[in-house]
N, CA, C and O atoms as CSV, one atom per row, in Angstrom:
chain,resi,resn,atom,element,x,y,z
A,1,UNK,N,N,152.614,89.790,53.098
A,1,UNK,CA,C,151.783,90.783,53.720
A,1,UNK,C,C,150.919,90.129,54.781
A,1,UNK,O,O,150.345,89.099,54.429
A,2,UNK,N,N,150.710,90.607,56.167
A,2,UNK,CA,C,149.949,90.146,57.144
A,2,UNK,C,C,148.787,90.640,56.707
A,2,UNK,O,O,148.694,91.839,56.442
A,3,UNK,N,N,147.769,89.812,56.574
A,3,UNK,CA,C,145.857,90.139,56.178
A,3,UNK,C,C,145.477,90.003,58.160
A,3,UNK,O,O,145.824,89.238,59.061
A,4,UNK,N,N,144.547,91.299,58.038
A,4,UNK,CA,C,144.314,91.226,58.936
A,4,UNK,C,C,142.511,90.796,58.894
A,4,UNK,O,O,142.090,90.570,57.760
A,5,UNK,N,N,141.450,90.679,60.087
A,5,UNK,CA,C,140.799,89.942,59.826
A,5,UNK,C,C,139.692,91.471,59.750
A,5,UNK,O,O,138.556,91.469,60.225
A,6,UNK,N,N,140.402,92.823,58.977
A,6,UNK,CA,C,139.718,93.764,59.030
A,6,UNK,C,C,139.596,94.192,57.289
A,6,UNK,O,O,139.063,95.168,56.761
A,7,UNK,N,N,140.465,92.795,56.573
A,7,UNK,CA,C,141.136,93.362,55.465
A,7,UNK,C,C,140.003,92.055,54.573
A,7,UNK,O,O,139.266,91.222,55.101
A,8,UNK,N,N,140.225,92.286,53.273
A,8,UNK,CA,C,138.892,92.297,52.330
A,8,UNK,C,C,139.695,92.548,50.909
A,8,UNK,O,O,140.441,93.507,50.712
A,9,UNK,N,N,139.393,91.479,49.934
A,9,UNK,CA,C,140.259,91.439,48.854
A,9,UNK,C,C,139.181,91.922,47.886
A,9,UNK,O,O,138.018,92.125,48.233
A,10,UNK,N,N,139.716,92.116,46.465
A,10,UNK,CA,C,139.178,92.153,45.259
A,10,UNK,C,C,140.039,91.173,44.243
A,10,UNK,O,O,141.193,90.867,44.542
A,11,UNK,N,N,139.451,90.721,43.088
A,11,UNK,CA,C,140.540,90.285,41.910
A,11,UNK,C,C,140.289,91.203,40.879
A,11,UNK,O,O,139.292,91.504,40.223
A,12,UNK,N,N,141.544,91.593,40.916
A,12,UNK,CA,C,142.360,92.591,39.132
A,12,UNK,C,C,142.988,91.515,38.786
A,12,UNK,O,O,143.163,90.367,39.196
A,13,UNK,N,N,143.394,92.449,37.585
A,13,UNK,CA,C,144.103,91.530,36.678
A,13,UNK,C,C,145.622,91.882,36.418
A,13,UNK,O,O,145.626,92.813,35.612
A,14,UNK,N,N,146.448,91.658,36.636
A,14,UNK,CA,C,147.705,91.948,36.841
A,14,UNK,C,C,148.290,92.822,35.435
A,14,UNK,O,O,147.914,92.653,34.275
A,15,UNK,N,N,149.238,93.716,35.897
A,15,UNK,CA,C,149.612,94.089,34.905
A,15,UNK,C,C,150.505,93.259,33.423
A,15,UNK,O,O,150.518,93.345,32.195
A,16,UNK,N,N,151.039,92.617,34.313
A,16,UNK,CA,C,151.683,91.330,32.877
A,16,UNK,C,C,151.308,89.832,33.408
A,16,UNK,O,O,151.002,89.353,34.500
A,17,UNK,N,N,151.461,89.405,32.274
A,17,UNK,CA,C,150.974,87.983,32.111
A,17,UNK,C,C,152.202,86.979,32.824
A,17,UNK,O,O,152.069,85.760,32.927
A,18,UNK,N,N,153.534,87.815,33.336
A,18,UNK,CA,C,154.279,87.281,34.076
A,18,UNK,C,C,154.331,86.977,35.358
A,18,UNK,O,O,154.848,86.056,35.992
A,19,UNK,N,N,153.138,88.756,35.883
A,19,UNK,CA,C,152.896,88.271,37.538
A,19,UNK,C,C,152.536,86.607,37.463
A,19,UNK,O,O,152.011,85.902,36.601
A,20,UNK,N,N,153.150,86.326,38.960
A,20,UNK,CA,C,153.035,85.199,39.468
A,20,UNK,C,C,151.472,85.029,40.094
A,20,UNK,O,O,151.273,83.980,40.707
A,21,UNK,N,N,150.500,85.857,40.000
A,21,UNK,CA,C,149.366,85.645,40.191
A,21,UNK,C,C,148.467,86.090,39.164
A,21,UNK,O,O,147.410,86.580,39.563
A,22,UNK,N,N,148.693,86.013,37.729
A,22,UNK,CA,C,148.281,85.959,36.695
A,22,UNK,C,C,147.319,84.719,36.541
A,22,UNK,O,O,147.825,83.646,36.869
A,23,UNK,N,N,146.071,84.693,36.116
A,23,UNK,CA,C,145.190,85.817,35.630
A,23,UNK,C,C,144.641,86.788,37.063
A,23,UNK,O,O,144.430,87.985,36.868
A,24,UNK,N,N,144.442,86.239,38.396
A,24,UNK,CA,C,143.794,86.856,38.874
A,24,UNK,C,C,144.195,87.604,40.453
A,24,UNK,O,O,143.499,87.183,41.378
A,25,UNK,N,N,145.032,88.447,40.745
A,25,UNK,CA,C,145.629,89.154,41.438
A,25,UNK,C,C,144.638,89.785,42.522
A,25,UNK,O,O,143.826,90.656,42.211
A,26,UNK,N,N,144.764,89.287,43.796
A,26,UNK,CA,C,144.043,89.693,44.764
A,26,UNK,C,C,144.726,91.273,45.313
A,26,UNK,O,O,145.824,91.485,45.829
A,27,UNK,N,N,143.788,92.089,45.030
A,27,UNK,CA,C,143.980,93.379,45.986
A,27,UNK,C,C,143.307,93.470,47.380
A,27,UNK,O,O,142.193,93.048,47.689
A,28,UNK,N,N,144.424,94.256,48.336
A,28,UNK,CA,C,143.246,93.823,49.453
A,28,UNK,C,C,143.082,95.592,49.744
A,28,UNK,O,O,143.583,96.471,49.044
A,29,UNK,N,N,142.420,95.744,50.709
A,29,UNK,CA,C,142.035,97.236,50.890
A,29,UNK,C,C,141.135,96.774,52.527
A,29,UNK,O,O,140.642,95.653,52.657
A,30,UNK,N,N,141.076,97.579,53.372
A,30,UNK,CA,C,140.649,97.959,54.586
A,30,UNK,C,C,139.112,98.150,54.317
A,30,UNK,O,O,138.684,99.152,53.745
A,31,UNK,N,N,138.142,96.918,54.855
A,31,UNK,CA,C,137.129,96.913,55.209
A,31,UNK,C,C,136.654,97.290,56.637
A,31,UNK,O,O,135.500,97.060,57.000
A,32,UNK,N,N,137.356,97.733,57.241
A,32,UNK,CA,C,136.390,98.140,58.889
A,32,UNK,C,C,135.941,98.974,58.808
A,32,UNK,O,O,135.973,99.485,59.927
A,33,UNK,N,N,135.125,99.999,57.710
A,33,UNK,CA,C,134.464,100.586,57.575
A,33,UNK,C,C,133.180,100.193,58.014
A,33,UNK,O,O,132.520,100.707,58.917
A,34,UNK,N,N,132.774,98.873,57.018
A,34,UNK,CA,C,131.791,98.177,57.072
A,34,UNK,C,C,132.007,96.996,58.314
A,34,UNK,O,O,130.997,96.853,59.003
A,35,UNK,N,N,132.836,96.386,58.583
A,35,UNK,CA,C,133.000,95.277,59.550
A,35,UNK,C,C,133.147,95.834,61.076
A,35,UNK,O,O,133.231,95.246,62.154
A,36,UNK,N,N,133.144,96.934,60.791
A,36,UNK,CA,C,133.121,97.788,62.730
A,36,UNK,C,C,131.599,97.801,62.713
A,36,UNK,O,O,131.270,97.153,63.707
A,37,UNK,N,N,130.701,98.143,62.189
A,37,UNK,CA,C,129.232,97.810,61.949
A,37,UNK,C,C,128.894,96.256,62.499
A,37,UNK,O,O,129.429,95.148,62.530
A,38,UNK,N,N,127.994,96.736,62.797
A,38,UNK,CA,C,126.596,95.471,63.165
A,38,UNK,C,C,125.670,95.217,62.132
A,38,UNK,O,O,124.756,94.395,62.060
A,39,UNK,N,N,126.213,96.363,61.081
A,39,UNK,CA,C,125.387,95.463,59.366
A,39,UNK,C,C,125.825,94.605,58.550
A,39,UNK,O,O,125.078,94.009,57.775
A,40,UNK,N,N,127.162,94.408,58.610
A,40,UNK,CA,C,127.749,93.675,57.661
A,40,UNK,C,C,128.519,92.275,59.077
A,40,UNK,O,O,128.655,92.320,60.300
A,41,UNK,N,N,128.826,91.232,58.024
A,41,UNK,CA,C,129.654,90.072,58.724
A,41,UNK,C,C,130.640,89.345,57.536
A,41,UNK,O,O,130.034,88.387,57.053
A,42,UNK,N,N,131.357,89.444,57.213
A,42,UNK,CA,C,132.258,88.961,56.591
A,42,UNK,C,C,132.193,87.275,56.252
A,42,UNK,O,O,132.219,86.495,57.204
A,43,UNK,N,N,132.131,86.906,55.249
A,43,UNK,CA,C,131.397,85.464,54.901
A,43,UNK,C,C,132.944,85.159,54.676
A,43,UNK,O,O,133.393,84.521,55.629
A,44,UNK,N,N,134.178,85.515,53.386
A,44,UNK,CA,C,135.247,85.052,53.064
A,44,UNK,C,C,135.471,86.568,52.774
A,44,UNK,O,O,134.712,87.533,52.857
A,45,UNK,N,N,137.322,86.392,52.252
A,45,UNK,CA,C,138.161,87.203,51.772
A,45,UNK,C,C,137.466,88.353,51.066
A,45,UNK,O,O,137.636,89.570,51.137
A,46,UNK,N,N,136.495,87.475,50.248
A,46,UNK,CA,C,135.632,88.327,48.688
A,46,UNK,C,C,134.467,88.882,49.196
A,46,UNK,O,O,134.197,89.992,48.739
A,47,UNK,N,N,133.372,88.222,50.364
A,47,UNK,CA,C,131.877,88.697,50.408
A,47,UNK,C,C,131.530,89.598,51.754
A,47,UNK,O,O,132.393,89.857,52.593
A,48,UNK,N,N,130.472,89.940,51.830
A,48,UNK,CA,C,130.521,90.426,52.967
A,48,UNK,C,C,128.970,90.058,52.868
A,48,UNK,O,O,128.630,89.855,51.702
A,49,UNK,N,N,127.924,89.920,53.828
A,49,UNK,CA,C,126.589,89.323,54.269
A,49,UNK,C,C,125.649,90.623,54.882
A,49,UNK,O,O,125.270,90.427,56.036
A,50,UNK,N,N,125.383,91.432,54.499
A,50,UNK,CA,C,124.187,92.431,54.925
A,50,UNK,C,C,123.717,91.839,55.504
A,50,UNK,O,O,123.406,90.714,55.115
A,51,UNK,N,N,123.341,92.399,57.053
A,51,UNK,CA,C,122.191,91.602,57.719
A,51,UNK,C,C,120.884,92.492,57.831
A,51,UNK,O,O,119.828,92.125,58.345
A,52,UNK,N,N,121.109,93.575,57.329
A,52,UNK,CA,C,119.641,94.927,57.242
A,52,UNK,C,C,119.502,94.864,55.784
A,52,UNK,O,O,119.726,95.889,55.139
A,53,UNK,N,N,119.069,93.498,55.032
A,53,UNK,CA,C,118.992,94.043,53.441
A,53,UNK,C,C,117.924,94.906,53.481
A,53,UNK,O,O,117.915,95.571,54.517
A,54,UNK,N,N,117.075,95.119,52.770
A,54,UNK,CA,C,116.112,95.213,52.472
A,54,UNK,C,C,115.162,94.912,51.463
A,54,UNK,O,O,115.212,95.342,50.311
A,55,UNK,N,N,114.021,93.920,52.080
A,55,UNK,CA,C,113.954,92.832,51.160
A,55,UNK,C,C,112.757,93.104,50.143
A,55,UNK,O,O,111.826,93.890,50.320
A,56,UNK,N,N,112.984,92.283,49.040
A,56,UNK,CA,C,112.250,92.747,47.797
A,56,UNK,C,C,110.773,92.113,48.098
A,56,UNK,O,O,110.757,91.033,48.688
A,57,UNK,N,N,109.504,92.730,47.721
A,57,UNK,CA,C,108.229,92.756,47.929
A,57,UNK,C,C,107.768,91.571,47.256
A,57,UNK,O,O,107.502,90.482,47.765
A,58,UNK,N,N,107.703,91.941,45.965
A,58,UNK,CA,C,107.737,90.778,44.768
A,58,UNK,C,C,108.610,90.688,44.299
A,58,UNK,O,O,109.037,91.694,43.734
A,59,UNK,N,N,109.522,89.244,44.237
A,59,UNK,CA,C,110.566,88.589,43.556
A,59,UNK,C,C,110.199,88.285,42.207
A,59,UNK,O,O,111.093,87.989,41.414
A,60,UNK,N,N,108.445,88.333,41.667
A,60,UNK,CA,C,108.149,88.277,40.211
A,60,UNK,C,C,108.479,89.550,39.118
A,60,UNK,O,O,108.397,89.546,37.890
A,61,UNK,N,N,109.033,91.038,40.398
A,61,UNK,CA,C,109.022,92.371,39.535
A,61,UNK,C,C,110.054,91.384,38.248
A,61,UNK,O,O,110.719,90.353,38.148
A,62,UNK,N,N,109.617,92.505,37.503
A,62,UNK,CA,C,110.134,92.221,35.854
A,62,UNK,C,C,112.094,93.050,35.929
A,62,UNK,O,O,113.142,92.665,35.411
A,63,UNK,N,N,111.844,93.990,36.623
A,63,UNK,CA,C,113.316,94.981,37.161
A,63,UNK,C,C,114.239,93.952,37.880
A,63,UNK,O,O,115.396,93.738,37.518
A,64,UNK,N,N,113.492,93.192,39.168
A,64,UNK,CA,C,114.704,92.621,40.262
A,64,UNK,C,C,115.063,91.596,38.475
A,64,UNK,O,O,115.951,91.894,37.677
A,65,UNK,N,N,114.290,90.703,38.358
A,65,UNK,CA,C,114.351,89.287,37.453
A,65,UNK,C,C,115.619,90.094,36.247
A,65,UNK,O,O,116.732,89.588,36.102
A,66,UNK,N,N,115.342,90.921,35.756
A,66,UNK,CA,C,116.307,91.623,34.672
A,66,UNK,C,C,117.589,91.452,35.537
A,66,UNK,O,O,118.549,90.727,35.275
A,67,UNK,N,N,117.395,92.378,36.776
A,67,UNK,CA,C,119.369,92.438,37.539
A,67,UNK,C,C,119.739,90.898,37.983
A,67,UNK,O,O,120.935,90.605,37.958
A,68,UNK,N,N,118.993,90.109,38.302
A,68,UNK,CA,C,119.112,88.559,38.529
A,68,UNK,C,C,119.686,88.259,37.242
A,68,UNK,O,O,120.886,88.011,37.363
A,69,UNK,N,N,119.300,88.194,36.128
A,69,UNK,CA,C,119.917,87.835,35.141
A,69,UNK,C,C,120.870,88.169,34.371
A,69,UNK,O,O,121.149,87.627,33.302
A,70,UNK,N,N,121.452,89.133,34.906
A,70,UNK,CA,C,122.527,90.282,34.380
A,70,UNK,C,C,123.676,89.591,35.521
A,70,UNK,O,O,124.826,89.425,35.115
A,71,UNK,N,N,123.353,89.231,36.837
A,71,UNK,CA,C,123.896,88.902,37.889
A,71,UNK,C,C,124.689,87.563,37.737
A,71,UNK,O,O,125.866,87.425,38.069
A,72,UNK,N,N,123.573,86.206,36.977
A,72,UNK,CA,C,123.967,85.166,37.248
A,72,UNK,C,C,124.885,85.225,35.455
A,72,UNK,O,O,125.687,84.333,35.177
A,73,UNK,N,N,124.716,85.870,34.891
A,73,UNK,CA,C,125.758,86.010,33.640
A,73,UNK,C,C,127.318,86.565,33.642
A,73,UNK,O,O,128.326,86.176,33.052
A,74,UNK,N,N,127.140,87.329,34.295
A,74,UNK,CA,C,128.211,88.179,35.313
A,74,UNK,C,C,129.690,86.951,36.166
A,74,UNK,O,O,130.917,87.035,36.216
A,75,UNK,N,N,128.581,85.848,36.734
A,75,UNK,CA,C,129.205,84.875,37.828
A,75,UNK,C,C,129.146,83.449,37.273
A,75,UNK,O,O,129.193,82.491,38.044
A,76,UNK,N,N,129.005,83.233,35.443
A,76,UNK,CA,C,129.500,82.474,34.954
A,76,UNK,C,C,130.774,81.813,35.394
A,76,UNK,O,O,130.825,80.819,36.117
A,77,UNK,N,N,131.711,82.404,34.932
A,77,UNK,CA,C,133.402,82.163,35.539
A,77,UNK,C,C,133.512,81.289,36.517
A,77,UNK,O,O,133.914,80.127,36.441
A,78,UNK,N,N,132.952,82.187,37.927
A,78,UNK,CA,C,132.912,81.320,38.744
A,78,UNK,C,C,132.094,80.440,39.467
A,78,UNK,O,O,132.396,79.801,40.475
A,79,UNK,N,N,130.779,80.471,38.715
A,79,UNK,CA,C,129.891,79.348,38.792
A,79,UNK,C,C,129.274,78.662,37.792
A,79,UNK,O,O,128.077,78.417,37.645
A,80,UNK,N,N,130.429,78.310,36.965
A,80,UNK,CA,C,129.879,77.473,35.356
A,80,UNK,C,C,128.427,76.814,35.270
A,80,UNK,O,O,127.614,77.003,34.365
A,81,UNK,N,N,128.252,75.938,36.485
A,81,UNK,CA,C,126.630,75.461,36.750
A,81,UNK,C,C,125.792,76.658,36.308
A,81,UNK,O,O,124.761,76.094,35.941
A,82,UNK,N,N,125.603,77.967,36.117
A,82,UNK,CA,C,124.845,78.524,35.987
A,82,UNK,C,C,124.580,79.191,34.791
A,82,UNK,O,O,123.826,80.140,34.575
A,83,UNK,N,N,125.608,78.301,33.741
A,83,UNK,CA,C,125.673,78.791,32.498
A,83,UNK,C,C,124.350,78.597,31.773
A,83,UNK,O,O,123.981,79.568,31.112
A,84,UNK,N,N,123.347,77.215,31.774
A,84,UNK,CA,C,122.020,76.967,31.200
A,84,UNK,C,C,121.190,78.092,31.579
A,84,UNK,O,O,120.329,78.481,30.789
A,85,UNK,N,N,121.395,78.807,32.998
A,85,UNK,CA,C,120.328,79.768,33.050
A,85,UNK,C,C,121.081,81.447,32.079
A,85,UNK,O,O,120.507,82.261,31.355
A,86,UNK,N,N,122.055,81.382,32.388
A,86,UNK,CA,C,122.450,82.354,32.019
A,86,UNK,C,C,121.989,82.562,30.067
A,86,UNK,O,O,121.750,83.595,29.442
A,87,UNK,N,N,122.014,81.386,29.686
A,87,UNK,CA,C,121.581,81.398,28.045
A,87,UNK,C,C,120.281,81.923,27.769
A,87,UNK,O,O,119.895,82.376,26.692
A,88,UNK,N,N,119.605,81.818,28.890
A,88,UNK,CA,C,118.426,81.817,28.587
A,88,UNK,C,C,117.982,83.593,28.322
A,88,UNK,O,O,118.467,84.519,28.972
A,89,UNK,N,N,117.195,83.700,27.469
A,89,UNK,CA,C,116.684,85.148,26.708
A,89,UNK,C,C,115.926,85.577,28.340
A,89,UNK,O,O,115.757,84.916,29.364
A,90,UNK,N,N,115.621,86.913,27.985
A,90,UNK,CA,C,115.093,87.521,29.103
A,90,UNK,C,C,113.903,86.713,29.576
A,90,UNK,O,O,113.688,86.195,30.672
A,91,UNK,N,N,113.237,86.738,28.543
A,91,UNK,CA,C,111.562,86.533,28.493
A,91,UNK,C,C,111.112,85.017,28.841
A,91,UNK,O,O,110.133,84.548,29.421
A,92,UNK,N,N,112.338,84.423,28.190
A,92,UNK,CA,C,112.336,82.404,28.920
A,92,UNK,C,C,113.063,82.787,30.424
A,92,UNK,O,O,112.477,82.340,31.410
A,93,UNK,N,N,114.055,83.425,30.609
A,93,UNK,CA,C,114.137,83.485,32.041
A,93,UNK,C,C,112.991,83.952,33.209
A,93,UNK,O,O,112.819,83.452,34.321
A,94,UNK,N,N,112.423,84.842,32.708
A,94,UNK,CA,C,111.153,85.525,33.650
A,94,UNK,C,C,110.309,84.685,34.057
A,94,UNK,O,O,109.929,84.450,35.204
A,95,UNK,N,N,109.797,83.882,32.324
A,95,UNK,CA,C,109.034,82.563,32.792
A,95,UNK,C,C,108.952,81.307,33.741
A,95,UNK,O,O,108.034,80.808,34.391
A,96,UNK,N,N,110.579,80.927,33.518
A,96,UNK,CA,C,110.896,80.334,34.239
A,96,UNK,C,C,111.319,80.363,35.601
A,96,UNK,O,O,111.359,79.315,36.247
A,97,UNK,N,N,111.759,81.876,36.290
A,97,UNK,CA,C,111.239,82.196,37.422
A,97,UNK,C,C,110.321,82.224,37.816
A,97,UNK,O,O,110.161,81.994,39.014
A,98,UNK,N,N,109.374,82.494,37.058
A,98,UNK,CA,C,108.111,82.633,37.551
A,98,UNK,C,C,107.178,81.355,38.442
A,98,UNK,O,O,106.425,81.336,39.415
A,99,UNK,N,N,107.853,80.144,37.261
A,99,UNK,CA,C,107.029,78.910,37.782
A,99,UNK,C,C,107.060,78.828,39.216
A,99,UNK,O,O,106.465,77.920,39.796
């Protein structure tokens, strides 16, 4: 398949354990929704870079720190380094953002 530089993957999981891209099967799907925009810029295959986030007031809220930690548990897999934080209980994580 020609990827074009408008195209933007996901990973599923294949239907059998025979696909040849077992465990993790890239789907791609048409991003120029977002990439014809002047908000988004395409980092790789997988991300895309908001350049209008909108940015959080306090990084100490108790809400963002909860989805941060739901986030970096989530991206274990592919960032094992982040497994020590990820162990950590809500309430030792908050703290330790906090410092």
């Amino acid at each position: 398949m020609h990827k074009s530089q408008q195209q933007m993957a996901v990973l599923v999981i294949p239907d059998s354990e025979n696909d040849p891209e077992w465990p993790n099967k890239r789907k791609w799907f048409d991003a120029s929704r977002w990439l014809s925009t002047s908000q988004y810029i395409k980092v790789d295959d997988f991300y895309l870079l908001n350049l209008k986030y909108h940015p959080i007031n306090n990084v100490n809220d108790a809400g963002v720190i909860v989805i941060l930690h739901f986030a970096i548990r989530d991206a274990i897999k592919k960032f094992p380094e982040l497994s020590k934080l990820s162990q950590m209980d809500n309430k030792t994580f908050f703290l330790f953002h906090a410092r």
